[in-house]
MIDOSE-1310 file (N, C-alpha, C; in nm, 2 decimals, decimal comma, always signed):
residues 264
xxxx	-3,82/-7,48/+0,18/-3,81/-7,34/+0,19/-3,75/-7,29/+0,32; -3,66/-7,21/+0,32/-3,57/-7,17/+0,44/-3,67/-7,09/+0,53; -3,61/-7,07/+0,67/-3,66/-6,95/+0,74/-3,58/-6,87/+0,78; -3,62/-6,75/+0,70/-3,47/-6,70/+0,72/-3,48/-6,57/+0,86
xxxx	-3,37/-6,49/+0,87/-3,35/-6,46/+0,97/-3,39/-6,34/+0,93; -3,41/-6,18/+1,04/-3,43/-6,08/+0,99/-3,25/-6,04/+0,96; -3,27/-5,93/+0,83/-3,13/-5,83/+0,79/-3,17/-5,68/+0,89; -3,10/-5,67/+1,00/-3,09/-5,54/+1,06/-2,96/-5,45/+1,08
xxxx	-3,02/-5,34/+0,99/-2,89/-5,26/+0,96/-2,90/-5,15/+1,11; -2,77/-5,12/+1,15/-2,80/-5,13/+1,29/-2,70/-4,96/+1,31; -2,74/-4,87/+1,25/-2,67/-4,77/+1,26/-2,61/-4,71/+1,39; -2,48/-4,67/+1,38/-2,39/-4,63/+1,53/-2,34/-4,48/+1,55
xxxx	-2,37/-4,40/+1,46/-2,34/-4,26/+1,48/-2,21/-4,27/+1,39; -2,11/-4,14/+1,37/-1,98/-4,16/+1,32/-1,90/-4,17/+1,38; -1,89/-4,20/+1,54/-1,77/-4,22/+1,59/-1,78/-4,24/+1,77; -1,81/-4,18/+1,83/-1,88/-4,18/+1,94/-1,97/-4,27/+1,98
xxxx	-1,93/-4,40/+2,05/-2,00/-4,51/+2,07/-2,15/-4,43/+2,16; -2,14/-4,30/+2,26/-2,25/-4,28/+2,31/-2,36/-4,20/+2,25; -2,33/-4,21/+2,10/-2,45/-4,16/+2,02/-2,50/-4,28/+1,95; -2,47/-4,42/+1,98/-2,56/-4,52/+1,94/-2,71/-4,50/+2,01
xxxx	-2,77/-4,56/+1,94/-2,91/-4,51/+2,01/-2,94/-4,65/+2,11; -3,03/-4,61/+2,18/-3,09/-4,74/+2,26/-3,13/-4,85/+2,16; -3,23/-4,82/+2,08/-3,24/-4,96/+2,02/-3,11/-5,02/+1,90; -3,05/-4,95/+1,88/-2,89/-5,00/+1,84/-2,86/-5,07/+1,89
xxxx	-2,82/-5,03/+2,02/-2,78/-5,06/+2,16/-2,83/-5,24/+2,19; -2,95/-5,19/+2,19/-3,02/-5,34/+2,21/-3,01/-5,45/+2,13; -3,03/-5,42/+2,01/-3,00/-5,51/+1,89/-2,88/-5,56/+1,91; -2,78/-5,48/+1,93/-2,63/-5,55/+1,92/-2,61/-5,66/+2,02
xxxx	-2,67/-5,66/+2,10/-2,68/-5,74/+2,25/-2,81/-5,85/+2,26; -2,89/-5,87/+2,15/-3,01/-5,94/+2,16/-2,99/-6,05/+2,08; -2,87/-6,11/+2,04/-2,82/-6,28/+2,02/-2,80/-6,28/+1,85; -2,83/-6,14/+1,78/-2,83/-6,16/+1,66/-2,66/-6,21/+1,62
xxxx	-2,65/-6,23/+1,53/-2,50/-6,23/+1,47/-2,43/-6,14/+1,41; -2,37/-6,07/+1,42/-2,29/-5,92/+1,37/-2,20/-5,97/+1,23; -2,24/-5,91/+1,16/-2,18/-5,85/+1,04/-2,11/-5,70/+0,99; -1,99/-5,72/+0,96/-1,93/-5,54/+0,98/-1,87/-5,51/+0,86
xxxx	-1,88/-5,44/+0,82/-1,76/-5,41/+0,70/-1,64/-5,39/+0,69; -1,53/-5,44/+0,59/-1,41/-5,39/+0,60/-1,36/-5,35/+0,45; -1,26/-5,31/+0,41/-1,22/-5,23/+0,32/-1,11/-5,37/+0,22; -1,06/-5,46/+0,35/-0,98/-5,53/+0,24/-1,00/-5,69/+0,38
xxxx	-0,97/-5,80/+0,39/-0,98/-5,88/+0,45/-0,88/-5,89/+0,53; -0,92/-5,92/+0,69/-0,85/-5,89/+0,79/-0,82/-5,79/+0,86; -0,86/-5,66/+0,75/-0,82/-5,48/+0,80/-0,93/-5,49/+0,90; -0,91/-5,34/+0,99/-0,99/-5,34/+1,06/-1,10/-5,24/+1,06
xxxx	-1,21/-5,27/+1,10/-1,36/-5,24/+1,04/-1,37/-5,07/+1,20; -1,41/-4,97/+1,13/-1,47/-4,85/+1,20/-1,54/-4,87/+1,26; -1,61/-4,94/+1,19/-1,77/-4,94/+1,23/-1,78/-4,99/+1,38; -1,69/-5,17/+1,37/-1,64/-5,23/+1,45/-1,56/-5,17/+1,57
xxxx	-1,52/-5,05/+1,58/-1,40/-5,02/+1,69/-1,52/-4,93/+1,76; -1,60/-4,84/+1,69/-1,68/-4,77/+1,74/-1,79/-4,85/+1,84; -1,85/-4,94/+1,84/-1,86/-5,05/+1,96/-1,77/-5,11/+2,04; -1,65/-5,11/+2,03/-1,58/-5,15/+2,07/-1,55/-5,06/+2,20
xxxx	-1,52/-4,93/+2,15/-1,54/-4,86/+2,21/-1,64/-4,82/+2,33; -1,77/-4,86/+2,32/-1,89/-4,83/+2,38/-1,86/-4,96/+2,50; -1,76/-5,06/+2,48/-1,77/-5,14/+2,59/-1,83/-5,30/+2,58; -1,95/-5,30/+2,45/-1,98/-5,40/+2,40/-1,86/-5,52/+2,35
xxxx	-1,85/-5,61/+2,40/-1,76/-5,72/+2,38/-1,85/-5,78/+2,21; -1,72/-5,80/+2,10/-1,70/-5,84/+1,99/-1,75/-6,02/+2,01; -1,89/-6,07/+1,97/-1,86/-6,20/+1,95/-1,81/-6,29/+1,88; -1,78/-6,38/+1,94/-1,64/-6,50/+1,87/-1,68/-6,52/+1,75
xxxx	-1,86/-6,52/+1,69/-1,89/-6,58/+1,53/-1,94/-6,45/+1,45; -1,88/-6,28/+1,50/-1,86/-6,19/+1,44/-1,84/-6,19/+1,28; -1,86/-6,19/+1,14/-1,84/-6,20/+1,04/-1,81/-6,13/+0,97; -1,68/-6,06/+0,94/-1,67/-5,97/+0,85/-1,71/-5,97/+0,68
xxxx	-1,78/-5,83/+0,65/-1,79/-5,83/+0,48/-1,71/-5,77/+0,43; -1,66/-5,78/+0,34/-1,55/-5,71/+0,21/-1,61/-5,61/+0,14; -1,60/-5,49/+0,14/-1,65/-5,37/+0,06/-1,53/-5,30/-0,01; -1,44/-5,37/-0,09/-1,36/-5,27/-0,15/-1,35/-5,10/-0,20
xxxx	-1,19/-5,05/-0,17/-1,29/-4,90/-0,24/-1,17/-4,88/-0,30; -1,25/-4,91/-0,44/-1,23/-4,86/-0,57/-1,34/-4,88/-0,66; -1,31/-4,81/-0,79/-1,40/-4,78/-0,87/-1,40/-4,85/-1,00; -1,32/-4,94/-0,97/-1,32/-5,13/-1,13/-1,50/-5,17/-1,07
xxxx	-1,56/-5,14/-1,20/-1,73/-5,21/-1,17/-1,70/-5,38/-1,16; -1,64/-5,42/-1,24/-1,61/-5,57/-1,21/-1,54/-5,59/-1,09; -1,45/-5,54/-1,04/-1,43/-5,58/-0,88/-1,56/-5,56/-0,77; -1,60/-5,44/-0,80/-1,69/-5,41/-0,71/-1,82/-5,50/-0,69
xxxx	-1,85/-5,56/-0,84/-1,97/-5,64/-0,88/-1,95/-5,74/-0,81; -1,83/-5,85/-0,84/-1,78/-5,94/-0,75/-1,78/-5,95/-0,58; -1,74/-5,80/-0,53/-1,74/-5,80/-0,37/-1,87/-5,81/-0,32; -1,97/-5,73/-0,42/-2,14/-5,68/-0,37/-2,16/-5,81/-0,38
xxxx	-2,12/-5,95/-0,52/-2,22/-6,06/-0,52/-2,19/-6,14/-0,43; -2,06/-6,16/-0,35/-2,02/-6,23/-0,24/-2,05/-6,20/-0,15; -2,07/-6,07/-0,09/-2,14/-6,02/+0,02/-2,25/-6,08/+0,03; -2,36/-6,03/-0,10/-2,52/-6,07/-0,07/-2,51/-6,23/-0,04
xxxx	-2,45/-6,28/-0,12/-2,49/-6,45/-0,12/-2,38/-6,46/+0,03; -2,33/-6,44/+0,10/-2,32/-6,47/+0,23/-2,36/-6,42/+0,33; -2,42/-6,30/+0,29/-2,58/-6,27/+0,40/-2,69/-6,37/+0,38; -2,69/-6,43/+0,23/-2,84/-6,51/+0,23/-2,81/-6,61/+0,32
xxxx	-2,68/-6,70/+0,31/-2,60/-6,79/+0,34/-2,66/-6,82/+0,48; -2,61/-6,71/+0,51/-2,66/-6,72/+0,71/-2,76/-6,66/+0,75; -2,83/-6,58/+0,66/-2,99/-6,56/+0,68/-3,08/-6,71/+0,68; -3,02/-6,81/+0,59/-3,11/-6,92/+0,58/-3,09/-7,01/+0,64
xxxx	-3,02/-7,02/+0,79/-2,98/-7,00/+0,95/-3,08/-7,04/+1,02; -3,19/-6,92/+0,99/-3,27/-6,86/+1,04/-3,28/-6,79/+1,19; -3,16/-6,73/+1,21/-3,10/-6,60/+1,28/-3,09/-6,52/+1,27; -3,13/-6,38/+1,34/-3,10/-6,25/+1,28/-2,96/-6,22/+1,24
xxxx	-2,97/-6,13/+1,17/-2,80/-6,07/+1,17/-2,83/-5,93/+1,16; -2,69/-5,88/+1,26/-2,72/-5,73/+1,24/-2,57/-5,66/+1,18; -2,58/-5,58/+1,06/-2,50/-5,52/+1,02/-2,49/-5,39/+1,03; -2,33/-5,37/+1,12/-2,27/-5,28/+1,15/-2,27/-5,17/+1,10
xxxx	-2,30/-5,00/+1,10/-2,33/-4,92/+0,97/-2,26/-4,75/+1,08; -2,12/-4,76/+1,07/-2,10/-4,62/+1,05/-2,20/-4,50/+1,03; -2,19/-4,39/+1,08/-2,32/-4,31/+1,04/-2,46/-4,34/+1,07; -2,55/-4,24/+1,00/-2,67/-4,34/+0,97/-2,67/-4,44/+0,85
xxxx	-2,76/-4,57/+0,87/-2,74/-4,57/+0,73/-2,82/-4,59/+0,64; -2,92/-4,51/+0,63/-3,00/-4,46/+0,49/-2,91/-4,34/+0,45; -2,78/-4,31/+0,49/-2,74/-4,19/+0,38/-2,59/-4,24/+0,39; -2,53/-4,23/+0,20/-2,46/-4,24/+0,21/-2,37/-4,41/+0,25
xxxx	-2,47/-4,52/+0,30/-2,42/-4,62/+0,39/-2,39/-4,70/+0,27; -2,33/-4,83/+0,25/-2,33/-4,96/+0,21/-2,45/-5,01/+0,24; -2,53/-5,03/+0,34/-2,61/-5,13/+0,36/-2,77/-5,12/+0,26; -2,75/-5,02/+0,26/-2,89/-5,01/+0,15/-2,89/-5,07/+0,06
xxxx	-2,75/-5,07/+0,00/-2,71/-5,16/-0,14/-2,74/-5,31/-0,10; -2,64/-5,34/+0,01/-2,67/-5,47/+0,07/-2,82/-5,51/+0,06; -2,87/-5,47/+0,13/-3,02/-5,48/+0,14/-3,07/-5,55/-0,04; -3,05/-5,45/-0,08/-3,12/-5,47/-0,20/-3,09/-5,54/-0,28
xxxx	-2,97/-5,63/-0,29/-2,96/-5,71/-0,33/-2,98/-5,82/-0,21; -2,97/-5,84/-0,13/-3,04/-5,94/-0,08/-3,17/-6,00/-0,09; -3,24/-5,88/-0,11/-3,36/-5,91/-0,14/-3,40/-5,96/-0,25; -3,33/-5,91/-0,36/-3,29/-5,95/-0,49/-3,28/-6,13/-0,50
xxxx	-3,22/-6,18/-0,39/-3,17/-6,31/-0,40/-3,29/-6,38/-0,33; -3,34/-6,32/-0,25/-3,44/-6,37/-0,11/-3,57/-6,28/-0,09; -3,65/-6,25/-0,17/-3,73/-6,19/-0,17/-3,81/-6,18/-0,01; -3,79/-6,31/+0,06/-3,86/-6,33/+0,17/-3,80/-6,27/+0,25
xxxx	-3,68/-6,19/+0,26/-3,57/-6,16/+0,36/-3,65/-6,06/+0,41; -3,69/-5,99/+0,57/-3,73/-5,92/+0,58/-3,62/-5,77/+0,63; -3,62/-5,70/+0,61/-3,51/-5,61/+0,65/-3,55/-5,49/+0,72; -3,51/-5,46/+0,81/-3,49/-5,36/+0,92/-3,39/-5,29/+0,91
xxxx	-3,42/-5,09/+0,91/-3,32/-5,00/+0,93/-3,35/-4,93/+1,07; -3,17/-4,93/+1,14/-3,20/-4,82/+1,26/-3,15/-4,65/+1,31; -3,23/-4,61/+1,23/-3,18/-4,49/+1,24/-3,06/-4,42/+1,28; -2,99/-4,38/+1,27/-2,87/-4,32/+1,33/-2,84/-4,19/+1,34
xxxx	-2,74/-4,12/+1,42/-2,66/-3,98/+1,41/-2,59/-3,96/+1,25; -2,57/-3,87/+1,19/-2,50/-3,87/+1,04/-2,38/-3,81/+1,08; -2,30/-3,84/+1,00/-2,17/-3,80/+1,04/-2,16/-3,60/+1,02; -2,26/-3,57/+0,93/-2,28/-3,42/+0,91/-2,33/-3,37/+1,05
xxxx	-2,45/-3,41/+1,13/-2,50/-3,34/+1,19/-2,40/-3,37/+1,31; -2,35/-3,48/+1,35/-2,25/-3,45/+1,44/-2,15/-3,36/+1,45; -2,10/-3,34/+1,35/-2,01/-3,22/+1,28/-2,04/-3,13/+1,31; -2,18/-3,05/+1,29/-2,22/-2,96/+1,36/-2,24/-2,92/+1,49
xxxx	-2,29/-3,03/+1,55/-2,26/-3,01/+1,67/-2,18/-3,00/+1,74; -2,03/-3,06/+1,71/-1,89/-3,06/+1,75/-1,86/-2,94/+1,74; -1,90/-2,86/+1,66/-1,85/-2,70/+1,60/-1,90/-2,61/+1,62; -2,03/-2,65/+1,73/-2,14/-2,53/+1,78/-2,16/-2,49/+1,63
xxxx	-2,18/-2,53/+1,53/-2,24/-2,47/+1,43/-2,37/-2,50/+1,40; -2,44/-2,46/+1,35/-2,58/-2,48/+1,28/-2,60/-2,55/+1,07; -2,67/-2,62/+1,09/-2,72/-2,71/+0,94/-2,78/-2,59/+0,88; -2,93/-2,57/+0,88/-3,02/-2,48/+0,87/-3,14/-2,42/+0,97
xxxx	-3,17/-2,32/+0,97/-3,26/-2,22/+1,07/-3,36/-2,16/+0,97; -3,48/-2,17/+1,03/-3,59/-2,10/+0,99/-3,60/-2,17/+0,87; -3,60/-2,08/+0,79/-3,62/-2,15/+0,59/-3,46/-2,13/+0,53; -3,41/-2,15/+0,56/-3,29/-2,15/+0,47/-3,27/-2,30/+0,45
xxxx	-3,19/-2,31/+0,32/-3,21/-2,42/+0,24/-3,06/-2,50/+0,25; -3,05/-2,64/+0,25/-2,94/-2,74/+0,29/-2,88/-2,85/+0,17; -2,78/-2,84/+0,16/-2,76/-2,93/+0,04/-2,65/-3,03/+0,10; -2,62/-3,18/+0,08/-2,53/-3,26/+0,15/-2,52/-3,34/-0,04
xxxx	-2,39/-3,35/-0,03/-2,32/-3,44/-0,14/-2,17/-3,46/-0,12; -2,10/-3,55/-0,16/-2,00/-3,60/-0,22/-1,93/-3,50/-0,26; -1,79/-3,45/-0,22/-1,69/-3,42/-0,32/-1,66/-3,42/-0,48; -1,68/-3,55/-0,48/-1,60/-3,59/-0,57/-1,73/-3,56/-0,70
xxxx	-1,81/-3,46/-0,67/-1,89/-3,42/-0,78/-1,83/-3,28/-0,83; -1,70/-3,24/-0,80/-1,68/-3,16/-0,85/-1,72/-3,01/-0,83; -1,56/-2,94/-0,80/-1,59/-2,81/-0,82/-1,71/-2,78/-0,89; -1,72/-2,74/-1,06/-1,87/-2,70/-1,05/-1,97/-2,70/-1,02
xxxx	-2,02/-2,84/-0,96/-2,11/-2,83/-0,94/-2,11/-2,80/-0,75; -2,04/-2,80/-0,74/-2,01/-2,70/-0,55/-2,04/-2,58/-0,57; -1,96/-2,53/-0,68/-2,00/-2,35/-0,70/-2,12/-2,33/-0,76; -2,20/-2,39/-0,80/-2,38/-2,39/-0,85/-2,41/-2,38/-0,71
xxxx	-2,40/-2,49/-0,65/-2,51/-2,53/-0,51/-2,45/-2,41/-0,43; -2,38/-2,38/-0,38/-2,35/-2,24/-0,33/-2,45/-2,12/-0,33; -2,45/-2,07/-0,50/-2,55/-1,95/-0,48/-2,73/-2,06/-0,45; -2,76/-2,14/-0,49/-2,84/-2,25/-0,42/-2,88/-2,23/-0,27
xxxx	-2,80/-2,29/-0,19/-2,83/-2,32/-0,08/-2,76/-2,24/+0,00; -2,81/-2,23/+0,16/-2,71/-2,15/+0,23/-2,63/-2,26/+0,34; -2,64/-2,39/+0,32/-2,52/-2,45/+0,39/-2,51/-2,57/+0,29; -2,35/-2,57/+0,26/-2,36/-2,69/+0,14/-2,24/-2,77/+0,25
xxxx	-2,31/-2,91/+0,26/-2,20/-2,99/+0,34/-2,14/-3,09/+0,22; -1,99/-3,07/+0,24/-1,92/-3,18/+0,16/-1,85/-3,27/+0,22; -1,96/-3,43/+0,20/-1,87/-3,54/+0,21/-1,75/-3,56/+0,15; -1,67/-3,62/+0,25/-1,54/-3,68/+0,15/-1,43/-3,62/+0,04
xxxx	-1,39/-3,55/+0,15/-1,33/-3,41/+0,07/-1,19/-3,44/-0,01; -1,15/-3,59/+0,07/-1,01/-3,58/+0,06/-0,90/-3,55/-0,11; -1,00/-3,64/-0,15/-0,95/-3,61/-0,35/-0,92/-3,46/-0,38; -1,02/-3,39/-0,36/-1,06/-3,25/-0,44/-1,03/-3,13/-0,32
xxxx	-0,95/-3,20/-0,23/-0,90/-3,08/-0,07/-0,89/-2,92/-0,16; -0,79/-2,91/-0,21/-0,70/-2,84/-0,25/-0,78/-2,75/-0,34; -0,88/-2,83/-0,46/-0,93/-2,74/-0,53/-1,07/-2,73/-0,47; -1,10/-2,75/-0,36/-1,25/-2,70/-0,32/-1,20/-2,55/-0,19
xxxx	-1,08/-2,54/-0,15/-1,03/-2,45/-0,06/-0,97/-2,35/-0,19; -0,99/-2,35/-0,27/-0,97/-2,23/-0,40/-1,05/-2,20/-0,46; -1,19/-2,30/-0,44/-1,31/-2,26/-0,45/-1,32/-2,16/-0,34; -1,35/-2,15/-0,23/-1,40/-2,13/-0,12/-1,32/-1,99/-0,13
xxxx	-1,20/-2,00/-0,12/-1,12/-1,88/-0,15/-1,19/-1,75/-0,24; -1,17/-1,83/-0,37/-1,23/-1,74/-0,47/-1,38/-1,63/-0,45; -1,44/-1,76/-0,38/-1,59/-1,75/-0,34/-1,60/-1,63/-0,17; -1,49/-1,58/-0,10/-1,51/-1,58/-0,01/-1,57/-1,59/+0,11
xxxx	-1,55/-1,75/+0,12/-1,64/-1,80/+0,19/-1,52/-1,89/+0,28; -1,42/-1,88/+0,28/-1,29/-1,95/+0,43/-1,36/-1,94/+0,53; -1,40/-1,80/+0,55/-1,45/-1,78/+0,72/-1,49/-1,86/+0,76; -1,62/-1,93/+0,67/-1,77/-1,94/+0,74/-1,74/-2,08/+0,67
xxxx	-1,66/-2,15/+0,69/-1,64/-2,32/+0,63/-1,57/-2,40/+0,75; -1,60/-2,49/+0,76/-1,56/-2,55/+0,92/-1,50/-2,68/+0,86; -1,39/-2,74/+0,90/-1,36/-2,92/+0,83/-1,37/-3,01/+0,90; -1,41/-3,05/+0,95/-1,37/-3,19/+1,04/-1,35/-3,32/+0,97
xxxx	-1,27/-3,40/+1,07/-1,22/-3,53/+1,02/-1,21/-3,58/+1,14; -1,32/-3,75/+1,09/-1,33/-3,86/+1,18/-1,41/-3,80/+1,31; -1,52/-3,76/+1,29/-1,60/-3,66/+1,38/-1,66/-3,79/+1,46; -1,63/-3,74/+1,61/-1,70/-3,84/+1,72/-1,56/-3,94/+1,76
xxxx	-1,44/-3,95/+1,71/-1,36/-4,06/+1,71/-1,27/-4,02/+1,83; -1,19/-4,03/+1,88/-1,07/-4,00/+2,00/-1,00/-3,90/+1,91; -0,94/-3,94/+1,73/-0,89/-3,80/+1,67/-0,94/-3,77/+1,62; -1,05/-3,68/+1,64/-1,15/-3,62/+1,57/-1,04/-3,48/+1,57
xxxx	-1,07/-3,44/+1,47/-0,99/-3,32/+1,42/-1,08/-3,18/+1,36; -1,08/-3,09/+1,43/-1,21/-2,95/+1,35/-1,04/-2,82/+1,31; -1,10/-2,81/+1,18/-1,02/-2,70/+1,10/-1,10/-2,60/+1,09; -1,08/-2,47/+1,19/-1,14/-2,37/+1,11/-1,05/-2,29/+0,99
xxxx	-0,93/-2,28/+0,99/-0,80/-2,20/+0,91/-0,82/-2,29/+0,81; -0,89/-2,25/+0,70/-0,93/-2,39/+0,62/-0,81/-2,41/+0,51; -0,75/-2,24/+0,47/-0,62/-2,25/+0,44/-0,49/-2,30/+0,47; -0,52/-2,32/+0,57/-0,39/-2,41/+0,64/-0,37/-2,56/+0,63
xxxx	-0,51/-2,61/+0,49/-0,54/-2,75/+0,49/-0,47/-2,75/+0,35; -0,42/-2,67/+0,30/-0,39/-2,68/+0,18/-0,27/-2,74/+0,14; -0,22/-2,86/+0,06/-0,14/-2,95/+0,02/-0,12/-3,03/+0,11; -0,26/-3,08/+0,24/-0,24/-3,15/+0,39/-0,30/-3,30/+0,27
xxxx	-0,32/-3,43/+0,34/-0,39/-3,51/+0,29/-0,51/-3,57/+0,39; -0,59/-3,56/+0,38/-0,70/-3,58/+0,46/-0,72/-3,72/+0,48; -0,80/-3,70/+0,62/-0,88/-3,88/+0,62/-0,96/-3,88/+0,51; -1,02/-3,96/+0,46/-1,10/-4,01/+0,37/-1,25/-4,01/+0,49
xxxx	-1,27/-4,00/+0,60/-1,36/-3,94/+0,67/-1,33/-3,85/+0,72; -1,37/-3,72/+0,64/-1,36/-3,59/+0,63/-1,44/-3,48/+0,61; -1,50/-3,39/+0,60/-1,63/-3,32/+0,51/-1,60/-3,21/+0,56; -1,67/-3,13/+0,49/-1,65/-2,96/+0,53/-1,80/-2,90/+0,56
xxxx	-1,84/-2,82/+0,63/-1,94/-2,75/+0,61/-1,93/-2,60/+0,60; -1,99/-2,56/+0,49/-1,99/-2,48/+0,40/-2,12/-2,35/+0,45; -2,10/-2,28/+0,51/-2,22/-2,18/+0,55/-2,18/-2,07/+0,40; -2,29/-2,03/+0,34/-2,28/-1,89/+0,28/-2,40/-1,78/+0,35
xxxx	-2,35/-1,71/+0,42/-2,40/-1,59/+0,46/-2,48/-1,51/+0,33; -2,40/-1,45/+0,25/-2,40/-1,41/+0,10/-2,53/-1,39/+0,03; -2,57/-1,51/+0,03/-2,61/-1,61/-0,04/-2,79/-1,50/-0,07; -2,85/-1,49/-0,18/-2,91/-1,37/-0,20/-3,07/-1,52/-0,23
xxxx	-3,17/-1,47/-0,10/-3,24/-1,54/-0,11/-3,39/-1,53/-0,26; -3,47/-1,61/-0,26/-3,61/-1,54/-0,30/-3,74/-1,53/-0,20; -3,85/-1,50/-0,26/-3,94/-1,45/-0,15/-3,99/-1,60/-0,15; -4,01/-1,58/-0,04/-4,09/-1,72/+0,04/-4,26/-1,70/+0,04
xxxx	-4,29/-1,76/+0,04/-4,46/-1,77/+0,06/-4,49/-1,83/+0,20; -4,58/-1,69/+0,29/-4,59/-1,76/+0,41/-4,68/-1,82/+0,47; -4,71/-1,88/+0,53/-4,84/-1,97/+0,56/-4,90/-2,04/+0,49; -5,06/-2,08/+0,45/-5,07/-2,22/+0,40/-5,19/-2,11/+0,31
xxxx	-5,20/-2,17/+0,19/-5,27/-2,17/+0,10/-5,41/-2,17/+0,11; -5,50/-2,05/+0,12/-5,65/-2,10/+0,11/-5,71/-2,15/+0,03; -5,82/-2,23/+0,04/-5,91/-2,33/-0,02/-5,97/-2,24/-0,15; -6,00/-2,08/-0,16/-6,05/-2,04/-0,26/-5,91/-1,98/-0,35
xxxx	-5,78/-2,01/-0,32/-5,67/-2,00/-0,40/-5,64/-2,17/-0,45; -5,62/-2,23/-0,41/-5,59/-2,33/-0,43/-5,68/-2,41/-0,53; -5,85/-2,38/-0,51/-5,93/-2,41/-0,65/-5,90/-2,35/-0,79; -5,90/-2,24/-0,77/-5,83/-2,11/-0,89/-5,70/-2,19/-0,95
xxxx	-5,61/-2,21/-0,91/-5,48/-2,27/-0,93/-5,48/-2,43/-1,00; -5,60/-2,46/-0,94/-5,59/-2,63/-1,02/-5,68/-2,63/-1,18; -5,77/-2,54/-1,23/-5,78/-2,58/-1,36/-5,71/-2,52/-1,47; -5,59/-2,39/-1,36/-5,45/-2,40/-1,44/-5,40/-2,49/-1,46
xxxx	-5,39/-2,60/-1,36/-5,27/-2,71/-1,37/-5,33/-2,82/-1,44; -5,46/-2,88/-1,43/-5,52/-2,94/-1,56/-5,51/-2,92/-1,68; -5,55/-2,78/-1,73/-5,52/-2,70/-1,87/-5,36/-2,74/-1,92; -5,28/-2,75/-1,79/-5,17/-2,74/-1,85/-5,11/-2,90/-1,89
């Protein structure tokens, strides 16, 4: 029976090597072996330039993983099963390895996937996540904008779920952030249009990077092609709240209320 190494997913912010955190920081430097993503073999890894950046020297037994992007489940299936089985590979080393993760990466990341199938193969594998900057909230902050205040409500998804359901989450929430805009550019800026809501939508692309790029003229994005690290945030002012309930619930309401919820 092997001893295997820890899997530490080692989150780096979206672009700005000086938003890695201290224990990031440490990890990458504490003898594990780096694992990074890339998009096709030999390309070169984001994740990877954003340390690179920070001044940290790339070591010589550095390993790249293959994460294709497209949407064939049989290619994909294939990338994820060769990935996991060469994390087991050199987890059963019994060396840490720390994988590279754009963003944070509990949202949105590759590595969760990774994870889970590793574990899937290696139940013993112990795995560690390190928190990171998200490529949203940097955004905001690059923009002097604000996420949410007080009680107002926050929504983060994908583009590529479609106009409708962007114009649902709208009267929803009062800031809807969209990942990954690049597909649906065109018809989410004629949402917005429609909606008038241009003003109060901010775009950035490749937030934290040397070309990080902020659009407020969101119209002026129209028939552009975006990075594929891109997102918009979406403030609706508009947005027509309900009554909030304030403070905490007393002990002689809260009894009243539960042999409703039994009954029911």
């Amino acid at each position: 029976m092997p001893r295997y190494g820890k899997l530490i997913g080692a989150s780096l912010g979206p672009g700005d090597p000086e938003l890695i955190t201290r224990r990031a920081w440490a990890v990458l430097q504490s003898g594990a072996r780096w694992l990074y993503p890339v998009k096709k073999a030999e390309d070169d890894s984001y994740a990877l330039a954003i340390v690179a950046r920070g001044g940290i020297a790339v070591p010589d037994d550095a390993e790249q993983l293959v994460f294709p992007m497209t949407r064939d489940a049989e290619i994909l299936g294939k990338a994820w099963a060769r990935a996991a089985l060469r994390t087991v590979e050199l987890l059963a080393e019994g060396r840490d390895l720390v994988f590279l993760v754009e963003g944070d990466a509990s949202t949105f990341s590759t590595f969760g996937h990774l994870a889970r199938v590793v574990r899937e193969l290696a139940p013993e594998v112990v795995v560690e996540t390190i928190a990171g900057v998200s490529s949203f909230a940097a955004a905001a902050a690059s923009t002097g904008s604000t996420l949410a205040e007080e009680d107002e409500t926050l929504a983060v998804i994908p583009a590529a779920y479609g106009v409708g359901v962007i114009d649902h989450l709208l009267d929803e929430f009062d800031t809807v952030v969209l990942l990954k805009v690049k597909p649906l550019l065109d018809e989410v800026i004629e949402l917005l249009e429609r909606r008038g809501l241009l003003d109060s939508t901010c775009f950035v692309e490749k937030v934290g990077a040397p070309d990080e790029r902020i659009v407020r003229d969101i119209a002026s994005l129209k028939g552009e092609k975006a990075n594929y690290l891109s997102l918009m945030l979406v403030h609706n002012p508009k947005r027509v709240r309900g009554e909030l309930r304030r403070g905490c619930r007393t002990r002689k309401e809260a009894l009243a209320v539960a042999p409703a919820a039994e009954a029911a």
